[in-house]
N, C-alpha and C positions, 0 to 999 in steps of 0.2 A: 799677668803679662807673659810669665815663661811658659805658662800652658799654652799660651796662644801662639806663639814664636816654635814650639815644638811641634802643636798642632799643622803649621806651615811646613814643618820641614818632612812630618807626615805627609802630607797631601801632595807635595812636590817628591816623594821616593816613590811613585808606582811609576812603573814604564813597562813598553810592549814587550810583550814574552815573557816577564817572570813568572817565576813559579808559585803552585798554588800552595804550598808554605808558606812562603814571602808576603803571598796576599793576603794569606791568613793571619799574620803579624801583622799587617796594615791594619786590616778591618778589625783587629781587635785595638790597636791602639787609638782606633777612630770612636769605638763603642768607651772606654777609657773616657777619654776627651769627651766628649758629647754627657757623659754620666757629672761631669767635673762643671762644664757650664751649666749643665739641666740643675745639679746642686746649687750652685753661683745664683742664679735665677732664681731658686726656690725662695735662700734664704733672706736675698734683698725684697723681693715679694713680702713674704713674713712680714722684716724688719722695717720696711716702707707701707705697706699696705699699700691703699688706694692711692697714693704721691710715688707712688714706683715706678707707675704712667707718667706722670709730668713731665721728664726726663725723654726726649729723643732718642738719647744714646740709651736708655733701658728699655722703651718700647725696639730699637732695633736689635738689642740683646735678645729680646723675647719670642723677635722672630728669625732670627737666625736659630734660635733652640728648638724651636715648633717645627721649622724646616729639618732640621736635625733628627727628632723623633721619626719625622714622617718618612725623611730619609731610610732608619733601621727599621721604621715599619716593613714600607715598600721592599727592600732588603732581605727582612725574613721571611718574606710570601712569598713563597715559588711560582710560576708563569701557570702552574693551572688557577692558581688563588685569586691574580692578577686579570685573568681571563672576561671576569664583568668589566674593565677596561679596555675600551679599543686602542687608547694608548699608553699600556701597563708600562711596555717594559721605557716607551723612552718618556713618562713622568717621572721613571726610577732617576733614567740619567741625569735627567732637567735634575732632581732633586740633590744628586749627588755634585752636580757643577756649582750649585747652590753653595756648598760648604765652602768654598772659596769666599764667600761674605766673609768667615769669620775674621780675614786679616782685616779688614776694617774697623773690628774693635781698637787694634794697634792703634786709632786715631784718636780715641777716647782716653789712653793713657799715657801721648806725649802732648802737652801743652802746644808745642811749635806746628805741628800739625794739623791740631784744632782751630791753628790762627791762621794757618794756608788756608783752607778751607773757606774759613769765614770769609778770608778776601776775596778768596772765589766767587762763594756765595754772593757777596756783595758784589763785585764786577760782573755781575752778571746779566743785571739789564743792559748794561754798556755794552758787554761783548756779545749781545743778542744782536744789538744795532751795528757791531763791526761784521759779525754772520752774514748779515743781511747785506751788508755791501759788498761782500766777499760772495755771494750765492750771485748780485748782479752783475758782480766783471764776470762771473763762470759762466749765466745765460749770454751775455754779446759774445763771450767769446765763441762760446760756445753755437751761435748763429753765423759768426761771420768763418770759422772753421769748416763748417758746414756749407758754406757758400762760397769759401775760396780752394778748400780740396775736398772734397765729397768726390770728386772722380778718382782721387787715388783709391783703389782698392789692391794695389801690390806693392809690396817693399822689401828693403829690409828688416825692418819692426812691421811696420802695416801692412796687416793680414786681415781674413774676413773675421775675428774678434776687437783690432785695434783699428780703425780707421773714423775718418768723416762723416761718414754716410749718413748719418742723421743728427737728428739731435742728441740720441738718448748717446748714441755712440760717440759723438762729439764730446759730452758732458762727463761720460768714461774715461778719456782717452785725457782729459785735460786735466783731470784729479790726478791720476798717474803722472801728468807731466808736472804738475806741483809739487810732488815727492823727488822730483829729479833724477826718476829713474827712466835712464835712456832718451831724456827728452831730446836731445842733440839729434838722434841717428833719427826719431822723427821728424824732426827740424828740415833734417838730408831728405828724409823719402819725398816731404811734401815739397822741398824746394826746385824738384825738377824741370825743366821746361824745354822745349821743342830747342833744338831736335836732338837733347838728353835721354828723352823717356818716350814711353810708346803711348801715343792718344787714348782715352780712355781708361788704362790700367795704371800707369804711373806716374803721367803730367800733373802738376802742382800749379801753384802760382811763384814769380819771382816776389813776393810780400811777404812768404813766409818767414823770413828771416827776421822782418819789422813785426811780424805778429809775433813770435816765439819769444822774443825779448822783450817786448812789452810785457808778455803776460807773466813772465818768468819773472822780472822786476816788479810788478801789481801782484801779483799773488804770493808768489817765498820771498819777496825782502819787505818788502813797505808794510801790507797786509799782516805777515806775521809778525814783524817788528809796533805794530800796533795793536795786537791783541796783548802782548808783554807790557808795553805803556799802560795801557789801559789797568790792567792788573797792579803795575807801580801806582 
C-alpha cells in the first residue's frame, strides 16, 4: 500500500515545463514502481497458481501490470521504431494515462471502500432506472426549450455555442444549467419580450421563468436527492 500511495504522489509531481533531470527522476521512479508490482504479481502467481485468476482484484492487478510493461515498452522505442504504427506516439500516451488505474488498487486494501463500492455495485440497476428518468425530463425539456426560445440567438450568455436552437443545443445548454453554472443570467437572456428585446435575435418567452425553476427543482434537488436515497 505505500508503494502505491508513493506511486500517486509520483504521477501527480510532473507539470508543464520541467526539466529534463526532473523527468528523468520521474521516469525512473516510475520503472522502480512498475519492477515492485511486475514482482508483486510474479510472486502471487507462483504462490496461487491457477486460483490467482479467481480473484477480480488479481486479474485487475495483472492488468494494470501488462499496461505498465507495455507502457516502458512503448517508452523505450523511439518514433522511428514506432513508425509501423499509425498511431505510435498517442497509444504511448493512452498508455501512460493508463497508469492512473493504479490508485484503484487503494480499494483492494481498505475494507470501507470495498463496501462503497459493492453498494454501488448493487444500486445500480436502481440508479439505471432513476438515469433513465432523469435522461426523460432532459428530452421535454429539452423540446419545449427548443420551442419556447430557439429564436434567441444573442445574449448575455447565449451565444452561437450556448442557445436553443435545436435539439442537440438544447440538451447542451440544459446539462450546464444543471451544474448551476450561470443558469440565472440564462434564465435573463431567454426571459425577454417585446418591446425588451429585438425580434428575432433576443425575444424569449414570458414562461421562461416557470420553466427554469421547474427544471432547476426536477433536476439538482429532487433528482439528485434521489440518486443518494437510492444508494441509502
Amino acid at each position: 500500500m505505500v508503494c502505491i500511495v508513493l506511486n500517486m504522489f509520483q504521477m501527480a509531481a510532473n507539470f508543464e515545463g520541467s526539466s529534463a533531470s526532473y523527468n528523468k527522476v520521474l521516469e525512473i521512479l516510475n520503472y522502480v514502481f512498475t519492477i515492485i508490482f511486475i514482482a508483486e504479481a510474479t510472486l502471487k502467481l507462483i504462490a496461487f497458481g491457477r486460483s490467482y485468476f479467481k480473484s477480480s482484484w488479481n486479474n485487475f492487478d495483472f492488468i494494470v501490470v501488462c499496461f505498465s510493461i507495455f507502457d516502458i515498452v512503448l517508452g523505450l522505442m523511439d518514433s522511428k521504431s514506432l513508425a509501423f504504427l499509425r498511431v505510435g506516439p498517442q497509444l504511448a500516451r493512452v498508455m501512460r494515462v493508463l497508469r492512473v488505474s493504479r490508485v484503484f488498487r487503494l480499494m483492494n486494501k481498505f475494507k470501507g471502500l470495498q463496501a462503497l463500492i459493492e453498494t454501488i455495485t448493487f444500486s445500480l440497476p436502481s440508479l439505471m432506472n432513476v438515469l433513465a428518468l432523469l435522461m426523460l425530463f432532459y428530452f421535454i425539456f429539452s423540446v419545449l426549450g427548443n420551442f419556447l426560445f430557439g429564436g434567441v440567438i444573442r445574449g448575455e450568455v447565449i451565444d452561437s455555442y450556448t442557445n436553443f436552437k435545436n435539439f442537440g443545443y438544447s440538451m447542451i445548454i440544459l446539462m450546464r444549467v444543471s451544474t448551476g453554472e450561470d443558469w440565472n443570467k440564462i434564465m435573463y437572456d431567454v426571459s425577454r419580450v417585446p418591446p425588451h428585446c429585438i425580434p428575432g435575435e433576443t425575444c424569449g418567452s414570458e414562461y421562461a421563468y416557470l420553466f427554469f425553476i421547474i427544471f432547476i427543482m426536477l433536476c439538482s434537488f429532487i433528482m439528485l436527492n434521489l440518486f443518494i436515497l437510492v444508494i441509502i
